[in-house]
C-alpha positions as MATLAB code, in Angstrom:
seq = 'XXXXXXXXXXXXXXXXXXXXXXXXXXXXXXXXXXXXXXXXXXXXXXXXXXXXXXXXXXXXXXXXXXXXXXXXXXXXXXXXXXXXXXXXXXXXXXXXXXXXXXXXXXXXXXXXXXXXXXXXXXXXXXXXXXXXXXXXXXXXXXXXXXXXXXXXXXXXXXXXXXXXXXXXXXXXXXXXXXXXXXXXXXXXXXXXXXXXXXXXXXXXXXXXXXXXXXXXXXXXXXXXXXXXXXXXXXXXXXXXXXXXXXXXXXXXXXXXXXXXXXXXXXXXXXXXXXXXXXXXXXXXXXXXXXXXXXXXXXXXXXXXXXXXXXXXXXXXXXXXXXXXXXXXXXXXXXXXXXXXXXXXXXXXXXXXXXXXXXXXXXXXXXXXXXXXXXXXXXXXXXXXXXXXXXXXXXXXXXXXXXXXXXXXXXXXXXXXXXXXXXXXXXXXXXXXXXXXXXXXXXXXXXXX';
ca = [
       0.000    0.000    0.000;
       1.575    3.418   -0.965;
       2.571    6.040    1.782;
       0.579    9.146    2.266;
       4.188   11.261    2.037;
       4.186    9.848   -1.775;
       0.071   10.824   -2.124;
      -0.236   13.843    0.213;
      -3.826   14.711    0.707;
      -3.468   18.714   -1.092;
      -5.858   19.769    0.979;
      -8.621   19.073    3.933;
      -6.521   18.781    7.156;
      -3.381   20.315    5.539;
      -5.044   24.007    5.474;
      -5.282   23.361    9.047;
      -1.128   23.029    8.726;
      -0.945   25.866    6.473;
      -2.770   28.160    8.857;
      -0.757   26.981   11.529;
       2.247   27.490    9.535;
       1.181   30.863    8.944;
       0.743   31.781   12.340;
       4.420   30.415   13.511;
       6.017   32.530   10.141;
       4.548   35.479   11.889;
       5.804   35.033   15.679;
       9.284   33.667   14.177;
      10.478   35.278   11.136;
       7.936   38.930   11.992;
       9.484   39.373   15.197;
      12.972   38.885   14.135;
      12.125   41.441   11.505;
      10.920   43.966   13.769;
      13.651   43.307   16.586;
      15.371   46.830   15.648;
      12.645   48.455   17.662;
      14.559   47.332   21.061;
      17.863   48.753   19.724;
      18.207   51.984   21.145;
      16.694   51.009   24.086;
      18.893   48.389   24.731;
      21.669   50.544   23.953;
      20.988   53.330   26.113;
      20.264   51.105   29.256;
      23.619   49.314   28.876;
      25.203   52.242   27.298;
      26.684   50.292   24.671;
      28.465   50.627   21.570;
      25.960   50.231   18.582;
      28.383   47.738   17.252;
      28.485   46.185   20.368;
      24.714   46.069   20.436;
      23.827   44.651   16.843;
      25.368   41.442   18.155;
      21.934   40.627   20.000;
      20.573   39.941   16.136;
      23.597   38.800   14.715;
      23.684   35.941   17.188;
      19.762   35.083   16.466;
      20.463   35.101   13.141;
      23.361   32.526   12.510;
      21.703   30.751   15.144;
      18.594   30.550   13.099;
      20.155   29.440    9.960;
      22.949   27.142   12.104;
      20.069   25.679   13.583;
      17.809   24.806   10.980;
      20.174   21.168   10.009;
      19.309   20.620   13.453;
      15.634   21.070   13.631;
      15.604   19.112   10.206;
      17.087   16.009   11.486;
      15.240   16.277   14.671;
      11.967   15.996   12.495;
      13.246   13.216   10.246;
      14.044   11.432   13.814;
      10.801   11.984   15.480;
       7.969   14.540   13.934;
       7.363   18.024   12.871;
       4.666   18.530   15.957;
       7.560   17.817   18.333;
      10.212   20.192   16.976;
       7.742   23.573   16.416;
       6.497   22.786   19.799;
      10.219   22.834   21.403;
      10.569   25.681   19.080;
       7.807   27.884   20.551;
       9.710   26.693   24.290;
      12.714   27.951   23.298;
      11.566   31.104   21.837;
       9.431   31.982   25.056;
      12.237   31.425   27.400;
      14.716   33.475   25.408;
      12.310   36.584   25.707;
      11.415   35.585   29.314;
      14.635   35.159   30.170;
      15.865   38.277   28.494;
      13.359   40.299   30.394;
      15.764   39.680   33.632;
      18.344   42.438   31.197;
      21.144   41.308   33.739;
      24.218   42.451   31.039;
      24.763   42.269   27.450;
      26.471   39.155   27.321;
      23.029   37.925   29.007;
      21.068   39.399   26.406;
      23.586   37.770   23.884;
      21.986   34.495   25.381;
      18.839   34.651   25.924;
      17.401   36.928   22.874;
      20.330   35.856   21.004;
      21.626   32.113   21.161;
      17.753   30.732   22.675;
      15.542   33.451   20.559;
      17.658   32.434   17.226;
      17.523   28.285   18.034;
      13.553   28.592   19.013;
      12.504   30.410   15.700;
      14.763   27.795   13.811;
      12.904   24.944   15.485;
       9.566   26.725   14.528;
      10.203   27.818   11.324;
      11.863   24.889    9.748;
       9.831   22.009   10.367;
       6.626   24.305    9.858;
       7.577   25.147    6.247;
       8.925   21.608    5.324;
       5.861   20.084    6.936;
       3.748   22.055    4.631;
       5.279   20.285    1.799;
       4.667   16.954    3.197;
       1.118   17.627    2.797;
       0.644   19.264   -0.323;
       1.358   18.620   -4.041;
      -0.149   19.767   -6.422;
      -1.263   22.662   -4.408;
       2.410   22.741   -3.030;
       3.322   26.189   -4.428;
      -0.121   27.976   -2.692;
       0.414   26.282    0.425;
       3.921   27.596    0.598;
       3.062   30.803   -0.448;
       0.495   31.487    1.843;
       1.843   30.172    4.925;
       5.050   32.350    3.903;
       2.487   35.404    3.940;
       2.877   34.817    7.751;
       5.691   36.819    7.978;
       4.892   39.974    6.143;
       1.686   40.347    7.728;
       2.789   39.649   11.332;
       5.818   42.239   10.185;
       3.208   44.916    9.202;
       1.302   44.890   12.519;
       4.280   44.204   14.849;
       5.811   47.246   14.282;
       3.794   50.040   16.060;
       2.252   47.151   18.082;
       6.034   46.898   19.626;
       6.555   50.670   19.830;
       3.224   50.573   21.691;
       4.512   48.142   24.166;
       7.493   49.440   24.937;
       6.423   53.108   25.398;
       3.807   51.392   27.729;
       5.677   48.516   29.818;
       9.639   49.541   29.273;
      11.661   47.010   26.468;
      11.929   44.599   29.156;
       8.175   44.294   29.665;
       8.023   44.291   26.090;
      10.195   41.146   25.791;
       8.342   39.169   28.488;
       5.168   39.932   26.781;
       6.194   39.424   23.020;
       7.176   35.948   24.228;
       4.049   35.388   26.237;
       2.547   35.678   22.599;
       5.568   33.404   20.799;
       4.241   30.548   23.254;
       1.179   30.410   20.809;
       3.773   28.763   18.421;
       3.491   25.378   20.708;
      -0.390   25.793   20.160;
       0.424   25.792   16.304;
       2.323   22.634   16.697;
      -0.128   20.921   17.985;
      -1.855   21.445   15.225;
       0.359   20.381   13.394;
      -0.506   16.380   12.881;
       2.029   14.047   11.134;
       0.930   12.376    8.351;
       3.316    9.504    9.310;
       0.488    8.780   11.988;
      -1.764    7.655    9.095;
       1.057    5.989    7.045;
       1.600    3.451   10.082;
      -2.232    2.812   10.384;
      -2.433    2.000    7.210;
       0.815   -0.406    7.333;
      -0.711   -2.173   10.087;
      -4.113   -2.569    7.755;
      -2.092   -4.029    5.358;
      -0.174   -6.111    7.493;
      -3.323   -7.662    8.337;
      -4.294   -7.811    4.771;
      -1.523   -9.620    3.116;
      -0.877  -13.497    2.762;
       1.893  -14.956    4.747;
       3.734  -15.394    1.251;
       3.864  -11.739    0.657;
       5.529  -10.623    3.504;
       8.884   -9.590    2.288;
       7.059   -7.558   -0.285;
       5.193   -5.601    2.059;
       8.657   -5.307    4.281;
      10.369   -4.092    1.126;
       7.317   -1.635    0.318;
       7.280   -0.227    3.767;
      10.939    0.398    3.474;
      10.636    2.265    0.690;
       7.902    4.513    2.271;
       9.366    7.915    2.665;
       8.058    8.036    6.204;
      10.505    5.709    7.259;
      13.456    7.103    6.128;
      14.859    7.632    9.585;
      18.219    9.348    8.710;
      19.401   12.484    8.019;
      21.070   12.758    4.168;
      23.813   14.571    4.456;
      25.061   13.202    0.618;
      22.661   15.512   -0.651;
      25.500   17.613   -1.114;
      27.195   15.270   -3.498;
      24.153   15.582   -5.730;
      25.059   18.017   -8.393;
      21.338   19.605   -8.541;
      21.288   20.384   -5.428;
      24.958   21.533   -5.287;
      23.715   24.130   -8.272;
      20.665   25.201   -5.876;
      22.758   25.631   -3.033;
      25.065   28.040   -4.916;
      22.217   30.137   -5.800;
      21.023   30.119   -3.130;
      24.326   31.800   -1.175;
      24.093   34.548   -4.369;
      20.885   35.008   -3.470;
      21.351   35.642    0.352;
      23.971   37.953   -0.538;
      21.387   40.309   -2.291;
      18.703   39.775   -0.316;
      20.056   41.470    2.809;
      21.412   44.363    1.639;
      18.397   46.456    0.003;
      16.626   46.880    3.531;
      19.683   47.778    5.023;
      20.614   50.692    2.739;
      16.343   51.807    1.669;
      16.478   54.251    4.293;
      19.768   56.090    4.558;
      19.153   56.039    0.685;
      15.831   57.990    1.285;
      17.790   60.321    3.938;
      20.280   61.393    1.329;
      17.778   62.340   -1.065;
      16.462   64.632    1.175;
      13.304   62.665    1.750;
      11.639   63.359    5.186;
      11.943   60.630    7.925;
       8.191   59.831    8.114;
       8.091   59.562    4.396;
      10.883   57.533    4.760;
       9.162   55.144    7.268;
       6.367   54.448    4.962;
       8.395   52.917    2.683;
       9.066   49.767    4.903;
       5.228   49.490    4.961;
       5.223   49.976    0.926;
       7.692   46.656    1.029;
       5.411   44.766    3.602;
       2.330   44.793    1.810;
       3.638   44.346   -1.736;
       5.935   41.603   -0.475;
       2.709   39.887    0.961;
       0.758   40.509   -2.273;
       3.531   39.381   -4.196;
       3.724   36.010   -2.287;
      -0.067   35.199   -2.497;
      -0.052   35.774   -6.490;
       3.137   33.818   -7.138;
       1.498   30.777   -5.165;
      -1.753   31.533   -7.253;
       0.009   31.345  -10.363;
       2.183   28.594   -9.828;
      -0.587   26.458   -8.819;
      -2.300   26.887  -12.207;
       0.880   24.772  -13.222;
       1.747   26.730  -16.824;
       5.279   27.433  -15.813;
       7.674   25.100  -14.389;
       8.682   26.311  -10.776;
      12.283   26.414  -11.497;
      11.379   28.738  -14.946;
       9.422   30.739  -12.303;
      11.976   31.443  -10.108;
      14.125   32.574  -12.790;
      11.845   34.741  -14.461;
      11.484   36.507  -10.388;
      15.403   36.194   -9.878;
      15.937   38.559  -13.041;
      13.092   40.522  -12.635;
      14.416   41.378   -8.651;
      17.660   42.216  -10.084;
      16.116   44.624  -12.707;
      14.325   46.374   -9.829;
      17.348   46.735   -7.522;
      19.168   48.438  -10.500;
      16.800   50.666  -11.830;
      15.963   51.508   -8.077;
      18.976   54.048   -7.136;
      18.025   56.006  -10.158;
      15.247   57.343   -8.282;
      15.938   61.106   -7.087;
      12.696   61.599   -5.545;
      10.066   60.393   -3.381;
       7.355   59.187   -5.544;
      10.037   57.260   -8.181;
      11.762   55.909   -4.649;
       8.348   54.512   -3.517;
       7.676   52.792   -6.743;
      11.024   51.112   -7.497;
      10.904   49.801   -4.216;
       7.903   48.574   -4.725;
       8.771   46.919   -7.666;
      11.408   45.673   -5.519;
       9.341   43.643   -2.623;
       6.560   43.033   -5.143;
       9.301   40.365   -6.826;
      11.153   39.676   -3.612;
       7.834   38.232   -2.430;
       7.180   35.996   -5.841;
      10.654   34.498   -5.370;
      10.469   33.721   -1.546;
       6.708   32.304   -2.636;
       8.153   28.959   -4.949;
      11.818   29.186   -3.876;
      11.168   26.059   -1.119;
       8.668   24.283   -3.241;
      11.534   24.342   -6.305;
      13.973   23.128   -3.177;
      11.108   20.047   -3.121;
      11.238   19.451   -6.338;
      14.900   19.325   -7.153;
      15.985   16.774   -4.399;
      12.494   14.607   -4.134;
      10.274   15.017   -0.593;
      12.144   11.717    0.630;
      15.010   13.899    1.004;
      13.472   17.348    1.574;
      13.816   17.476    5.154;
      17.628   16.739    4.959;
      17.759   19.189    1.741;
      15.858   22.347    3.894;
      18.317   22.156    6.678;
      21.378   22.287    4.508;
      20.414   24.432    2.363;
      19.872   26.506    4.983;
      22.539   25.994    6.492;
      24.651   26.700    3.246;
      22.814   29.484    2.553;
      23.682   31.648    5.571;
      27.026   32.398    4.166;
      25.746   34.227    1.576;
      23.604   35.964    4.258;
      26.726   36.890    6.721;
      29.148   38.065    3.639;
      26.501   40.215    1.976;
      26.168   43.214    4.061;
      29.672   43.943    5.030;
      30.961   43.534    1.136;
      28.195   45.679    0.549;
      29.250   47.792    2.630;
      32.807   48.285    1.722;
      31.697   48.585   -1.840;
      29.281   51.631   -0.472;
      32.287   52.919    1.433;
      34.529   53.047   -1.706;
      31.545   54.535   -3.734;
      31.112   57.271   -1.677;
      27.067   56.349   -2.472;
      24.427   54.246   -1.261;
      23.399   53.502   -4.615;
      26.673   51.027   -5.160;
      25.117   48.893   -2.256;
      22.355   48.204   -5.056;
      23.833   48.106   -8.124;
      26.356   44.944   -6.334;
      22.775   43.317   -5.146;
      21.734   43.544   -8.580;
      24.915   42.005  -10.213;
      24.827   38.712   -7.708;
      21.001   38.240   -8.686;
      21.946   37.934  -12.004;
      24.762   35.780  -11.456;
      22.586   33.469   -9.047;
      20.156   33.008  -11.920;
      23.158   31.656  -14.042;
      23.040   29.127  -11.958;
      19.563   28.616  -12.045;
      19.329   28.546  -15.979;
      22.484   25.991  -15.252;
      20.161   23.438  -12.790;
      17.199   23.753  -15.570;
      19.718   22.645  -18.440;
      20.974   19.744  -16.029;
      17.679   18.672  -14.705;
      16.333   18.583  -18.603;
      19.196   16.383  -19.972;
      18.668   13.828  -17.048;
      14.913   13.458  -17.995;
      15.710   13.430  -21.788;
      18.201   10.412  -21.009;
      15.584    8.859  -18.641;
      12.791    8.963  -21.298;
      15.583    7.358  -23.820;
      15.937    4.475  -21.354;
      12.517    3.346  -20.862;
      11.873    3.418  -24.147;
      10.205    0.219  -25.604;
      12.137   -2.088  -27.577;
      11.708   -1.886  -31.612;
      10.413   -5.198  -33.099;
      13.076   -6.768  -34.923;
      10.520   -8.436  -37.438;
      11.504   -6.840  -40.954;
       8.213   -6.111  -41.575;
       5.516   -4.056  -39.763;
       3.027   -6.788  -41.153;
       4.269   -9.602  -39.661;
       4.792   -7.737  -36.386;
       1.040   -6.919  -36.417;
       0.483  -11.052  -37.279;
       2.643  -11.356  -34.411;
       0.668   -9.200  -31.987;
      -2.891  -11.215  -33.286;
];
């Protein structure tokens, strides 16, 4: 009997999953976005060095992307529901804890090292569990459960100012992750279709004739359910190899635009609550964006990895038309432009992960490539910003996001080629053998 993990349902229960994957992209990924708004405040009551003080999200992020090989083969080893719900532990207890403030190296701890590990136990095994369950339908479900984070993002903001004018950043943290332990509540939800797999192994157990019985062990052990190991050959696999890669390119661009938007905007002259509305310009195209990717790559015209592409290039088209701007109104389009596309790409960039190394292996593949792709993510900024202090110009910092895009979506054109010349040598193997009757006639007297 065949596996549900090699049928997935596409729907029912799993947009249960997807709403509860929605929900944990918003208290993971949204508050990690919106973290900045405890930087000065932080600073001030430890009278810090800013340097000294961007560690705090430093350390949650490469703990977030460090983690994520960790929460993968956790979930391989027992089940999705189990990981998001240590997660959502983890998470609370770095904000709880970080409420104490005792010094920074505390705060390096606690909202760092425990904040960073419980949003990569949430976050990974929510979006890979979302795959499990979904298909045809995989690119929607993606997409909207992505949508999480850019509409969590949108509200958090002034929802954190408001707490922290109101209860001091340290009553802020303690309540922000009273709210992250809603993430367990998510897991719960979150039921593993391996539970039906081994009902219906049992069913079959009792079905089949004593003769059969190394059949039905071979079939079971075949079931992608049981594949109780983490694959760390994946990277010996020269698709995913080519994914990876673009995916470090990728990481290197996607970092820097935020980072440079708004001292951009200052030295055009732009005022500073212009200037703020701009984030919220990138949060709700970047959620629109995200929704109609998924819609469109459900209708299944393009293939995912053709998709991606055609986002990759237009991103990088964006980021270098953006510094031409020289006023407010051409700013506020371009980046619009800008997190319009950002938002298609992040949309089908996991379910083209899915389809590249198989859903057997797409636990293993998330965590690695995760994993792999943080080094584009830590070498990004600073070269960006070296190439902005040469410059003399903020506009360099986009112009070198640009040029890696297009680079990264060499190597996407590269993995299309490669995938296409594996399934063209695949169909030429299974082809039927020709008669070798000299005549069609007698091969049809044959066939009678």
């Amino acid at each position: 009997m065949q596996a549900k993990d090699s049928n997935p349902p596409d729907g029912g229960y799993g947009w249960v999953v997807v709403v509860a994957a929605f929900m944990v992209m918003g208290l993971t990924a949204a508050v990690l976005k919106t973290f900045g708004l405890f930087f000065v405040e932080i600073q001030q009551h430890f009278d810090e060095l800013a340097s000294t003080t961007s560690w705090i999200t430093s350390v949650t992020i490469a703990i977030f992307h460090l983690g994520a090989p960790v929460a993968s083969s956790l979930c391989v080893r027992y089940t999705h529901r189990a990981v998001v719900i240590t997660g959502g532990l983890l998470a609370f207890s770095g904000m709880a804890l970080g409420f104490l403030g005792l010094n920074m190296v505390w705060m390096y701890a606690t909202t760092g090292f425990l904040q960073g590990l419980g949003i990569s136990f949430s976050w990974t095994p929510a979006i890979s569990i979302v795959s499990h369950y979904f298909s045809k339908k995989r690119a929607l479900a993606n997409a909207i459960a992505s949508a999480g984070e850019c509409a969590f993002a949108f509200t958090f903001g002034p929802f954190f100012q408001w707490l922290i004018s109101q209860y001091g950043w340290k009553g802020a943290l303690l309540i922000i992750g009273g709210i992250q332990l809603n993430i367990c509540v998510c897991g719960i939800l979150m039921r593993p279709l391996a539970s039906s797999c081994l009902l219906e192994a049992s069913h079959s157990e009792i079905e089949t004739p004593p003769g059969n019985g190394a059949s039905r062990i071979d079939k079971e052990d075949k079931s992608p359910v049981t594949h109780k190991a983490f694959n760390w050959m994946l990277v010996r696999q020269p698709e995913f190899v080519l994914y990876a890669i673009f995916g470090i390119l990728a990481a290197m661009s996607f970092f820097v635009p935020p980072l440079f938007l708004v001292p951009l905007s200052y030295s055009l002259g732009i005022d500073e609550s212009w200037t703020a509305s701009l984030l919220s310009i990138l949060a709700v195209v970047d959620f629109a964006g995200r929704l109609l990717c998924g819609w469109y790559a459900n209708l299944h015209v393009t293939k995912t990895v053709h998709l991606l592409t055609m986002t990759i290039t237009l991103i990088s088209t964006s980021l270098m038309l953006l510094p031409l701007a020289n006023n407010y109104l051409s700013l506020a389009i371009f980046t619009g432009f800008y997190g319009f596309f950002f938002g298609t790409t992040v949309a089908v960039h996991i379910t083209v992960l899915a389809d590249v190394v198989g859903m057997p292996d797409f636990d293993s593949a998330l965590g690695l490539f995760m994993l792999i792709r943080s080094t584009g993510g830590f070498v990004g900024p600073p070269l960006a910003g070296v190439i902005v202090d040469m410059a003399g110009d903020y506009r360099a910092g986009f112009y070198m996001a640009g040029a890696t895009l297009v680079l990264s979506a060499g190597f996407l054109v590269t993995l299309d080629q490669l995938q296409q010349r594996r399934e063209r040598g695949s169909q030429t193997n299974t082809k039927p053998e020709q008669s070798t009757l000299p005549y069609p006639s007698l091969h049809l007297l044959k066939l009678q």
